[in-house]
TORMAR-677760 format. One record per residue (C-alpha): x, y, z; residue in one letter. Coordinates in nm, 2 decimals. Layout:
@u->X | v->Y | w->Z | code->a $
...
***
This chain:
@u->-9.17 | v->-2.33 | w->-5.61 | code->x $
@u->-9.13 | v->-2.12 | w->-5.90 | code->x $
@u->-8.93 | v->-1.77 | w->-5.88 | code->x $
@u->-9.06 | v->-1.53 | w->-6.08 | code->x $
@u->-8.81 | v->-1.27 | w->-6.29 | code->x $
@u->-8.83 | v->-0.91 | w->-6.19 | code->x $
@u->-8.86 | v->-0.74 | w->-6.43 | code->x $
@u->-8.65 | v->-0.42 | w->-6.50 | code->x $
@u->-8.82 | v->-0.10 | w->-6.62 | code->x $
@u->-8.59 | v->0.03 | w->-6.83 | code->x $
@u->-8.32 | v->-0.16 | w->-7.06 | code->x $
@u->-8.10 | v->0.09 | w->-7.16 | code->x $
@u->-7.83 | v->-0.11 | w->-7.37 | code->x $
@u->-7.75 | v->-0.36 | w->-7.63 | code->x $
@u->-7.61 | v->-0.56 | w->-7.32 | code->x $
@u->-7.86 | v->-0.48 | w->-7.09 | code->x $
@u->-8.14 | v->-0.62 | w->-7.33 | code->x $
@u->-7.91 | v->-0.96 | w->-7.38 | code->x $
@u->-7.85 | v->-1.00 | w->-7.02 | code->x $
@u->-8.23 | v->-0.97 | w->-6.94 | code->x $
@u->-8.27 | v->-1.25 | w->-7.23 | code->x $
@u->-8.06 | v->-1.52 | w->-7.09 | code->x $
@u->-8.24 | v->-1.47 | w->-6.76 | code->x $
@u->-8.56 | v->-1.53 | w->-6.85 | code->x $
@u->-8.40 | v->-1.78 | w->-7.10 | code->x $
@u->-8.26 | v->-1.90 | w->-6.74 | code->x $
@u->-8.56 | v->-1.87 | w->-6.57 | code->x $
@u->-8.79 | v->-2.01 | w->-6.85 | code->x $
@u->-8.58 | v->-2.32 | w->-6.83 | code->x $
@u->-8.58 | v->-2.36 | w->-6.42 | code->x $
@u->-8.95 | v->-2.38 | w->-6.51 | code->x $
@u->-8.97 | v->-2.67 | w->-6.76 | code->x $
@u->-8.78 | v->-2.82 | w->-6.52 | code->x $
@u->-8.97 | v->-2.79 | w->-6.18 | code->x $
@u->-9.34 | v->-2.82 | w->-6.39 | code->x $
@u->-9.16 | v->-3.15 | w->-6.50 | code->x $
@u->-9.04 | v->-3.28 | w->-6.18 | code->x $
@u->-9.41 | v->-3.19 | w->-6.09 | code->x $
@u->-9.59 | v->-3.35 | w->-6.35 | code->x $
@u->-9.38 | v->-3.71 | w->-6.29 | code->x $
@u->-9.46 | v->-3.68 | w->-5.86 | code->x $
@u->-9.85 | v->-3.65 | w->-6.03 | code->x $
@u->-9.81 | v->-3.90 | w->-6.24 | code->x $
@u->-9.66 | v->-4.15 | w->-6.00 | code->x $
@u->-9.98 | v->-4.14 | w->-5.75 | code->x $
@u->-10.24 | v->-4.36 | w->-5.84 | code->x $
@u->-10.59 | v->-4.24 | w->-5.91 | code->x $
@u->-10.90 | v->-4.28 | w->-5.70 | code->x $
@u->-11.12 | v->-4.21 | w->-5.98 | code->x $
@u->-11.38 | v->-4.46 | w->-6.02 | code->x $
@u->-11.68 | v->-4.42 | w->-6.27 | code->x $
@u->-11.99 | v->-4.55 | w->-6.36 | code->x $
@u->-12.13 | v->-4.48 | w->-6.70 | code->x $
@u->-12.23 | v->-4.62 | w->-6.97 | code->x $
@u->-11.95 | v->-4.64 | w->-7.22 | code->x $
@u->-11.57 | v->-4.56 | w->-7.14 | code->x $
@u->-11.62 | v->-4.31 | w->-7.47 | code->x $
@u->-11.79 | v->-4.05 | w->-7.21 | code->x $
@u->-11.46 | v->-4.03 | w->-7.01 | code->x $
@u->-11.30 | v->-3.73 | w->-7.15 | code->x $
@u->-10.99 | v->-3.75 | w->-6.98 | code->x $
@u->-10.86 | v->-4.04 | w->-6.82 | code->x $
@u->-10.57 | v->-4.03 | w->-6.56 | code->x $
@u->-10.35 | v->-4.37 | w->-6.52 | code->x $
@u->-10.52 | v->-4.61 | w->-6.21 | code->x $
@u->-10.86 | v->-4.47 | w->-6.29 | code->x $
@u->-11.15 | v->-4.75 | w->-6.28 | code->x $
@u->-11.45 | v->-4.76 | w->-6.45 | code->x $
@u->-11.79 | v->-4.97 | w->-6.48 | code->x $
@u->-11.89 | v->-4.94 | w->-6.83 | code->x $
@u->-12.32 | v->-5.04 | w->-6.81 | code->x $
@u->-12.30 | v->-5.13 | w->-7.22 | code->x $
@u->-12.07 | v->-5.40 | w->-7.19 | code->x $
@u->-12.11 | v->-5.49 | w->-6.82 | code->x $
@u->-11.75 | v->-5.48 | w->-6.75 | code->x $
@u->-11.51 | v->-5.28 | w->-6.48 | code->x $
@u->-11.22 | v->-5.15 | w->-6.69 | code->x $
@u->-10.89 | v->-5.02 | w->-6.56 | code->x $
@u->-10.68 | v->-4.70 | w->-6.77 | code->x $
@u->-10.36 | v->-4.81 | w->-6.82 | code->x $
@u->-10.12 | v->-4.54 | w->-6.93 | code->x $
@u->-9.73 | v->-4.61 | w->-7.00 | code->x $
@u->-9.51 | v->-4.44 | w->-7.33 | code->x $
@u->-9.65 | v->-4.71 | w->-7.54 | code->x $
@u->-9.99 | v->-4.79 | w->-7.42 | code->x $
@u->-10.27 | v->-4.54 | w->-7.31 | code->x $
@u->-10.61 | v->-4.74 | w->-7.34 | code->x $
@u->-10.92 | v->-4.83 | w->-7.10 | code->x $
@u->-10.82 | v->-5.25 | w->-7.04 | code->x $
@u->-11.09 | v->-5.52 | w->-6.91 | code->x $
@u->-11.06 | v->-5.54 | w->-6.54 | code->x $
@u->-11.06 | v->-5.96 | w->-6.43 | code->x $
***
């Protein structure tokens, strides 16, 4: 979990002010990182949402494993979602 700077109340000095920048440059960076790691764990569970509507269009946003029934075309449709594909795909 994310630790958050304290925050000093005063900064007195030239090298007070630059060592209070590389910690929150520190701390900022710790950050990207753990809301990264996070993002990836969410990413690598598979959705349970399943939909019925009547065209995929009214989805506004998809998550990877999500299923749908689309009424207009009479299909069940899968959302596939890799680096180079992120579309709703004809389910067999």
């Amino acid at each position: 979990m994310a630790r958050y700077p304290e925050l000093p109340k005063f900064i007195n000095t030239e090298a007070e002010a630059k060592e209070f920048y590389e910690y929150i440059q520190q701390w900022g960076a710790a950050l990207i990182n753990e809301l990264e790691t996070r993002d990836t764990q969410v990413n690598a569970n598979p959705s349970s949402n399943i939909y019925a509507v009547v065209t995929i269009t009214e989805i506004g946003s998809p998550q990877r494993g999500d299923i749908a029934y689309a009424a207009s075309a009479g299909k069940f449709k899968g959302y596939v979602s890799t680096t180079a594909t992120q579309a709703w795909e004809n389910l067999n």
